[in-house]
N, C-alpha and C positions, 0 to 999 in steps of 0.2 A: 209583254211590254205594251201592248194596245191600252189608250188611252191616258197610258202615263209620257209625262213631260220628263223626255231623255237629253242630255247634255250632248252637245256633239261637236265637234271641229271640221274646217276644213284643211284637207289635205295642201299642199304645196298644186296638184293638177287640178285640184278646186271639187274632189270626192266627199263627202261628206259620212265620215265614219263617228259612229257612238258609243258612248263609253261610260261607266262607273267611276263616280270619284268619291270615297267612302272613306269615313277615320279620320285622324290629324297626328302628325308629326312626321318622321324622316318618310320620304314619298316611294312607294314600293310598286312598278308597274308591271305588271301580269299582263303575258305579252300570249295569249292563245296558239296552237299547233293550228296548223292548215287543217279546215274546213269545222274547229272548234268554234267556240261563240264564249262570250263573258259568262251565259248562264251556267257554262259548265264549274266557273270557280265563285257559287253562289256560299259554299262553306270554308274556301278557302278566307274569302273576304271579311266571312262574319268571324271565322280566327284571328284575323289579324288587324282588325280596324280599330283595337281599342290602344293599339299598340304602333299602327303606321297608317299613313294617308296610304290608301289601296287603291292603286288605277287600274284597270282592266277596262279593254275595249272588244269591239267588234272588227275583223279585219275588213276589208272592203270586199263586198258580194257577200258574207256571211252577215247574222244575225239580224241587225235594227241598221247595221248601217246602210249605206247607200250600193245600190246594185249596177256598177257602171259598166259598158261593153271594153274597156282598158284596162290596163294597172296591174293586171295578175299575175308578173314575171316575178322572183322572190326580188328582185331587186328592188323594187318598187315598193310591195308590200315593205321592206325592210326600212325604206324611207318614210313612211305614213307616221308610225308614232313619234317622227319629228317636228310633226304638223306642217304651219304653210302661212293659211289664212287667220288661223286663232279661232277661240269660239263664238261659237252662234249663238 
């Protein structure tokens, strides 16, 4: 991802996690297992993008997104993909 211009939102605690948003129609978010990253569903996406809008992110502290010393209890994690701030 260096170099490329990634989408990202801010959390409700103001984290800043990044995310794919890929394809159009009914919106389908791909939600990564702990300590996964979006890159891991780079074929799941190209499957399904002609056919659904494909959201898949980065949790916080994994991948592109933002690496905060908070926020890693699952409850929290569990609230991110609800955002907060909107995007950047």
């Amino acid at each position: 991802m260096e170099g490329e211009i990634v989408p990202e939102v801010l959390t409700s605690d103001g984290v800043r996690l990044c995310y794919q948003d890929d394809g159009a129609g009914q919106p389908l978010l791909i939600v990564p297992g702990i300590l996964g990253t979006a890159a891991v569903f780079v074929r799941q996406v190209e499957g399904l993008r002609d056919r659904y809008r494909v959201i898949v992110y980065d949790h916080r502290g994994h991948g592109a997104s933002e690496k905060p010393p908070h926020g890693y209890r699952v409850a929290r994690l569990a609230k991110d993909p609800h955002g907060g701030a909107g995007p950047r």
